[in-house]
Structure formats: structure tokens, C-alpha cells
C-alpha positions in Angstrom: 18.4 -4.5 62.6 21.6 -2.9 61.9 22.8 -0.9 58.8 24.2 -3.3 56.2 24.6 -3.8 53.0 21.6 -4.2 50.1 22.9 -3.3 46.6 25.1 -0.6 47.1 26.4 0.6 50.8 24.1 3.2 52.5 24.6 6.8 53.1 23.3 6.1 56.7 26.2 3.8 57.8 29.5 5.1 59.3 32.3 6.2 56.8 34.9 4.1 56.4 38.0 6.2 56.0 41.8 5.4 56.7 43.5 6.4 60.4 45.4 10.1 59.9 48.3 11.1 61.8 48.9 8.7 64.8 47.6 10.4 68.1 50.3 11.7 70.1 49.6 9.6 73.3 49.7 5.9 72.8 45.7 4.8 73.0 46.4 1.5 74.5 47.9 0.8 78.0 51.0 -0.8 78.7 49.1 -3.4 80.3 46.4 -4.9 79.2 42.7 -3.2 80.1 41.3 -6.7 81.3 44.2 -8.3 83.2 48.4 -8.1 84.0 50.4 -9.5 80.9 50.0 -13.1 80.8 53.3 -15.6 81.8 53.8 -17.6 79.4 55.7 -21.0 80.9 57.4 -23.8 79.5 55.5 -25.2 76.3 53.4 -28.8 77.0 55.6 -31.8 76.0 53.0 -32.4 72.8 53.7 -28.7 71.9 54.2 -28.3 68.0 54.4 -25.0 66.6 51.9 -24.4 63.9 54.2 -23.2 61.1 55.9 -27.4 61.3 52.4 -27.9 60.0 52.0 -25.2 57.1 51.1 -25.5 54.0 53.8 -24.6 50.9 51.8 -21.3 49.5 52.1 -18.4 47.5 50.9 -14.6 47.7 49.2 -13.7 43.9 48.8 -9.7 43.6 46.9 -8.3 40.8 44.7 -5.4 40.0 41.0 -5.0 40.3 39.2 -3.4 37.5 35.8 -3.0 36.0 34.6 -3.8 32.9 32.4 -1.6 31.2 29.2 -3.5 32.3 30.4 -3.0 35.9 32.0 -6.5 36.8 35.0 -6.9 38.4 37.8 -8.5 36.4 41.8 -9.0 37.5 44.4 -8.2 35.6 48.2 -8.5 35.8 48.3 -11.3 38.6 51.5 -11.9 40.0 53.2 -14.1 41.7 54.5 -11.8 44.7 56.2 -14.3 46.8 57.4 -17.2 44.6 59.2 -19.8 46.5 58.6 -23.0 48.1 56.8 -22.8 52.2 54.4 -20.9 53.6 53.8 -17.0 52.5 49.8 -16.4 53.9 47.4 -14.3 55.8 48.0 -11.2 53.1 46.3 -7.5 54.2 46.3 -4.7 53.0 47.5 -1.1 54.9 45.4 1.4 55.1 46.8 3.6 52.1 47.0 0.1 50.3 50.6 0.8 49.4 52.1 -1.9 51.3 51.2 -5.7 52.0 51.6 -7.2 55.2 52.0 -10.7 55.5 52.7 -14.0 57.6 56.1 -16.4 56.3 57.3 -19.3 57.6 61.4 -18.3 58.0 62.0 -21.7 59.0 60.4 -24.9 59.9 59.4 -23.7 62.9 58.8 -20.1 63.2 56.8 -17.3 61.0 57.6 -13.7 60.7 55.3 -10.6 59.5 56.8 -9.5 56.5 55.8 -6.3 53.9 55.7 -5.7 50.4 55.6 -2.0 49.5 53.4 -2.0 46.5 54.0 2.2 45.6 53.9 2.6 41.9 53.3 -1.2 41.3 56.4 -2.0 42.3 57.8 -4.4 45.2 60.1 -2.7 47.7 63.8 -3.1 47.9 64.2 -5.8 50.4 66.5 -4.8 53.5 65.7 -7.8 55.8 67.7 -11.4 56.1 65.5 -14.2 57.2 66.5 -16.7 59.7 68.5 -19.8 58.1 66.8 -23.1 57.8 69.3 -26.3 56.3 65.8 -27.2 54.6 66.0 -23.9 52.3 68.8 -24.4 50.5 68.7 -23.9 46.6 65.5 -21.8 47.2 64.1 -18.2 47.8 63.6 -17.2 51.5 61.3 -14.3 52.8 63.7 -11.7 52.4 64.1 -12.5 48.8 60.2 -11.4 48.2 59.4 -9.2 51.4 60.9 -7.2 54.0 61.2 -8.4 57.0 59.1 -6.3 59.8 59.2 -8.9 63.4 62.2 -10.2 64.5 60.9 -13.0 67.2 62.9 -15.4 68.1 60.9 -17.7 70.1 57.5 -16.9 69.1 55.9 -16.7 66.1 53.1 -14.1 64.3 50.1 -14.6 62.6 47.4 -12.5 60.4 49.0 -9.0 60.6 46.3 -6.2 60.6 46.9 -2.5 61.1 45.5 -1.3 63.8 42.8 2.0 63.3 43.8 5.0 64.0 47.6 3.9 64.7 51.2 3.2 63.3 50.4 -0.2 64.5 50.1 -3.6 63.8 48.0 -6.6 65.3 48.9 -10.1 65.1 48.2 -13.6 66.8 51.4 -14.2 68.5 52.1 -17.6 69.3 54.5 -18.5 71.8 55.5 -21.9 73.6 51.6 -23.6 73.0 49.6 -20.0 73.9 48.1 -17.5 71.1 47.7 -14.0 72.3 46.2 -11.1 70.1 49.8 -9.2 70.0 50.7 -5.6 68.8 53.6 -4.6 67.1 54.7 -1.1 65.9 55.3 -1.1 61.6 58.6 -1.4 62.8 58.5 -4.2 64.3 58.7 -2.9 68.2 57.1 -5.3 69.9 54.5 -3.5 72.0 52.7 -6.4 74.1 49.6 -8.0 74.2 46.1 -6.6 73.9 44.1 -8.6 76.0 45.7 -10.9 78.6 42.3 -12.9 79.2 41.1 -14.1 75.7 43.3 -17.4 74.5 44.4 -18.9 72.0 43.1 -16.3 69.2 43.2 -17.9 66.1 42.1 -15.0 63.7 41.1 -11.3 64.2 39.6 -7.7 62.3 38.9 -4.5 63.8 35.6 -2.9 63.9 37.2 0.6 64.8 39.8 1.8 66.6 38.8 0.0 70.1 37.3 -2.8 69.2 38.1 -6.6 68.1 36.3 -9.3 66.8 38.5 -12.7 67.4 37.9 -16.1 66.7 39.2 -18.1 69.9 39.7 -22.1 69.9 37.9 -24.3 72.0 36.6 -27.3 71.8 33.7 -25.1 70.3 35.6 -22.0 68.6 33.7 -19.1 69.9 33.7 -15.5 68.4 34.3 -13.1 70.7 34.4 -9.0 71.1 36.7 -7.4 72.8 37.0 -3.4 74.0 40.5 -3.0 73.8 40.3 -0.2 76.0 37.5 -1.2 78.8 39.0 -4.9 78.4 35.0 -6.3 78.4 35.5 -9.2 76.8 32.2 -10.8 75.5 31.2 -14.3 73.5 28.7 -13.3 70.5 29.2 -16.6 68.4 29.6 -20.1 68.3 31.1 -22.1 65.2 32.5 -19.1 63.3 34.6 -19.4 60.3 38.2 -17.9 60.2 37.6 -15.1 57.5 36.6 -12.3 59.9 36.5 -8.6 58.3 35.1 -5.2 58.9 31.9 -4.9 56.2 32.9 -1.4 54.3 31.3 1.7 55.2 29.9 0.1 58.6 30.9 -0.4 61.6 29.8 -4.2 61.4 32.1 -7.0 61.8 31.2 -10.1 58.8 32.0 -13.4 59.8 30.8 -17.0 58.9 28.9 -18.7 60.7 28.8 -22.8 60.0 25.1 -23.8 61.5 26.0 -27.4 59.5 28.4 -29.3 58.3 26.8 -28.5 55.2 25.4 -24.8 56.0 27.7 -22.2 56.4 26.3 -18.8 55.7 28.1 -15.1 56.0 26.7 -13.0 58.2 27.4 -9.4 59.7 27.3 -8.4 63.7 27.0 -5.6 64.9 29.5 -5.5 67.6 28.0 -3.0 70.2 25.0 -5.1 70.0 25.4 -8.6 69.2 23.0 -9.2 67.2 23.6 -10.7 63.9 22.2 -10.6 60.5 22.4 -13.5 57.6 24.0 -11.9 54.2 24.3 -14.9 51.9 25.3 -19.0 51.8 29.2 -19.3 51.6 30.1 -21.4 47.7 29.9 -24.8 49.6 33.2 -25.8 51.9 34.5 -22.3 51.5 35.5 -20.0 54.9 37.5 -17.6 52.9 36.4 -14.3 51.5 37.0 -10.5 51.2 34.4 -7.4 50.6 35.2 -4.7 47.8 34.8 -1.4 49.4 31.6 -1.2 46.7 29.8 -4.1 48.5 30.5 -7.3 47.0 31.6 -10.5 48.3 35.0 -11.9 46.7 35.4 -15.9 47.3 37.7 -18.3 46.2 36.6 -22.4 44.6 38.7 -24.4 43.7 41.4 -22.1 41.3 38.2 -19.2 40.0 37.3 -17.0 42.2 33.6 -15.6 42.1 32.0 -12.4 43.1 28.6 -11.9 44.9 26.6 -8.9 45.2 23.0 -8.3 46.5 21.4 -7.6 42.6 23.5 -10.0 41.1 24.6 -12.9 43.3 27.4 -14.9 42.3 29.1 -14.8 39.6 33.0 -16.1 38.1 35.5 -13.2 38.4 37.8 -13.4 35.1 41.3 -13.2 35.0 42.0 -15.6 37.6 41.3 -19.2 37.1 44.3 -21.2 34.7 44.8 -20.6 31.9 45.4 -16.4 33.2 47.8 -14.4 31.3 51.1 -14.3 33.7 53.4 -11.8 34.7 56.5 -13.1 33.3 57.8 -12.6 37.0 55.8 -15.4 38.2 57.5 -19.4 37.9 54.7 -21.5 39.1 50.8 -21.6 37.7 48.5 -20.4 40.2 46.7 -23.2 42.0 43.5 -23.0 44.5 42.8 -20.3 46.4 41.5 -19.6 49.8 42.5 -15.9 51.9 41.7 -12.9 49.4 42.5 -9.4 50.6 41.8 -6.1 48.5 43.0 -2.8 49.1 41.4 0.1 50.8 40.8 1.8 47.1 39.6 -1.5 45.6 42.2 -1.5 43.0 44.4 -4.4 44.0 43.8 -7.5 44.9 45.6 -10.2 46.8 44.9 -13.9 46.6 47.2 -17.0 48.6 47.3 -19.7 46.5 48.7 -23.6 47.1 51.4 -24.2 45.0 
């Protein structure tokens, strides 16, 4: 088997340490490694985007603290993106000093936004969002974000740095086809990744070459791809769409539903394939996030619970009404599904329904 995680991470696994200087020489071809950039047509006549479809949500950001015992416990939640429509898909960069992040700028389209988060602080906002007759009387992504992709046309999804570059990855959407996408921080549009793997729904980065993406089917597959080689290969079947690198490995975690009523967590190692069971998801959840010290952060209902392998699962204070608000935040925090936490483990972010 492959080095995971028991109680604490392992000296023996890789180190997982945040991308230095971008190289000089752009890693990635101009064209994808496993195929000419894909045409994308006309949309089909049933075409709808997916952002008509989103959910009204809100980014909460909060610190991640200890208490003396060693449990985690969040403090100082916030509501970071306070306004009616979709704000989703939160992560971290790799100096966790800014929050990436997918919002709907309309009814039709989403943008990758940021929140600089240096000192605790949001950024000053520079960006104008597209107009929408529908947001009138109400905050648009510029009033809570910058504004990084300017797409008209398409739409982005599940922003992710790239490893090792000043980078972004993101499911771009475009006329009925979803193609893993990169985008420069600011905003350059730099093409697809792989032209043969469609439509990506979700995505995470085992290292600098390599991606693990969930791709729709009528039986969603998980697939790894080499960025670089473009070998593209199917290691799953049924995954869920929470898909992260496991600290301090080089594993990929995913979950894997065997049931309807079965869904566990497991890690792959990517050069491999194989795959090892970590622990039963809270029942209907798909959403969760490591801490960089090993546990397993997942949302139920409005609480969200930590899981480690001494302690299992257990509620996570400071997060489940009533919570003591920042008097910044307007709304009460409702249930939670994506969770993202910084490189450091000292923030936290948490999408909640409003």
C-alpha cells in the first residue's frame, strides 16, 4: 500500500510545501500534450448554462484554532460574500493570503473572483461585474471580491492554483462542453490542459504535472491525467465531487459511493492506481477538506465535524447557529457543503445556503 495517513502524517511521505518563484519557461505547451485545442461549435438547442441552475450561497471565512486539548474550534466566522446568488467552489492560494472563488455575475455566467485575505482583511475591490436587471437593490461580486476572469461567453468553475506556477486551473464551460482550463492570476486566459478529457466537473492537483478530475458520464469516472505526457487514464468509477491532494503525500483523496447508502473516502495513489479506504463519509455528505495535521473537516446539516484516525468524528465548535457573528455578516449561516482551509491551517472557508 501507499503512504497515508494513521494518526499524525508520516515522515516517510513527500513534503508538502508551496510552489517558489515561477520557472522561467512556461511548463505546459501551448497545445495540449494529448491532442490539438478542442473546437468548440454551436451549443445543442437543450443547452442551459449551469450557473441558470445555481444555488443562492454564501462564502463564511473564519479562523482555525486549537483548544488546549488539541481540537479544532473556529472563531471569527464571517460572512465574506454577503449577497443574494451563487459565491462557491472557495480555495485557498498557496501562501493562503488570498481566496479564489467561483460567482455567478449574472444569470447566466460565473467568473473566478479573489479575496486577499493579508492581515485579516478583504482586499480593495478594483473589478465591476457584468450587469444583470435581476441584481438590482443588491451586492454584485465586485462588491465582495475582485474580479480575476473576464469571459464573456464561457463560464469558470473551481479555481485551483496550479503547483509550482502563477497559475490558475478551472473547469471552463463553454457553449454545452467543460474543459479543465488554465488561466494566469491575472486572468490571461492561457488554454486548455487536456483537449481529450470532457466535460470535467471537478479537479485537484497531485503535483505540479498531475490531475485528478471527475468527468461526467452516464457513470462519472475519475480520471488522471499527466499534464505534460497527456496519458490520460480512468482509476474510478462513482466518485464524489470533493477531490483534494491528502497533506504531506502525494495521494489524491476522493469519495467513492459503492451505494446509495455507502459512500466512503478513500486516497489513490495516482502513479499507481490503487486505492485505499480512509473512513465512511457522515451519511449523504460528498463535501470535505483535510487540515494540513491530518484530519478530515465535513459539513451536516449547519455543524461541521472533524475526523481524525485516534479520535474519529467529532462536532467542531464555533460553527453551527447560534455562532458568535462578525457584525459584518447580515444573514445567519445556514448548511454547509464545500470547506477549504489554508495552507497553514489557520483559516478556514465554508459555502453555506443562504
Amino acid at each position: 500500500m501507499f503512504c497515508l495517513l494513521s494518526a499524525t502524517l508520516t515522515s516517510s511521505c513527500t513534503a508538502d510545501t508551496a510552489p517558489g518563484e515561477p520557472p522561467d519557461a512556461d511548463p505546459f505547451a501551448a497545445t495540449p500534450a494529448d491532442g490539438p485545442a478542442p473546437e468548440i461549435g454551436p451549443a445543442p438547442d437543450d443547452y442551459r448554462p449551469t450557473a441558470a441552475g445555481a444555488p443562492s450561497t454564501d462564502i463564511w471565512i473564519g479562523r482555525l484554532e486549537r483548544a488546549d486539548d488539541g481540537t479544532l474550534i473556529v472563531t471569527g466566522l464571517t460572512n465574506a460574500t454577503d449577497r443574494d446568488g451563487y459565491d462557491n467552489q472557495p480555495s485557498f492560494g498557496p501562501a493562503g493570503a488570498a481566496l479564489y472563488y467561483t460567482s455567478a455575475v449574472d444569470s447566466t455566467q460565473t467568473e473566478v473572483f479573489r479575496i486577499g485575505l493579508e492581515g485579516g482583511a478583504t482586499e480593495e475591490v478594483n473589478g465591476a461585474a457584468s450587469g444583470d436587471p435581476g441584481t438590482a437593490g443588491r451586492a454584485t461580486p465586485a462588491d465582495t471580491g475582485q474580479q480575476v476572469t473576464r469571459t464573456p461567453g464561457a463560464s469558470e468553475f473551481s479555481p485551483t492554483v496550479i503547483p509550482g506556477q502563477d497559475a490558475l486551473s478551472a473547469i471552463h464551460e463553454e457553449r454545452g462542453l467543460q474543459y479543465l482550463w488554465r488561466y494566469g492570476t491575472d486572468g490571461t486566459d492561457l488554454g486548455p490542459i487536456f483537449a481529450t478529457v470532457e466535460p470535467v466537473g471537478y479537479h485537484a492537483w497531485a503535483d505540479e504535472r498531475t490531475a485528478a478530475m471527475f468527468v461526467l458520464g452516464d457513470t462519472p469516472t475519475l480520471q488522471v491525467g499527466d499534464a505534460l505526457s497527456g496519458e490520460v487514464r480512468t482509476v474510478a468509477e462513482n466518485p464524489g465531487r470533493s477531490i483534494h491532494r491528502i497533506p504531506g503525500t502525494a495521494a489524491i483523496s476522493f469519495v467513492r459511493k459503492v451505494t446509495e447508502d455507502e459512500w466512503w473516502i478513500e486516497g489513490l495513489d495516482p502513479a499507481t492506481g490503487e486505492t485505499e479506504r480512509i473512513v465512511r463519509t457522515l451519511p449523504g455528505r460528498e463535501d470535505y477538506a483535510w487540515t494540513p495535521a491530518g484530519e478530515i473537516l465535513m459539513g451536516d446539516a449547519a455543524a461541521l465535524y472533524a475526523w481524525s484516525a485516534a479520535g474519529g468524528w467529532s462536532e467542531v465548535p464555533g460553527v453551527a447557529p447560534p455562532v458568535q457573528l462578525s457584525e459584518a455578516s447580515s444573514t445567519a449561516p445556514g448548511d454547509i457543503s464545500r470547506i477549504a482551509v489554508s495552507p497553514d491551517g489557520t483559516r478556514i472557508a465554508i459555502v453555506r445556503s443562504r
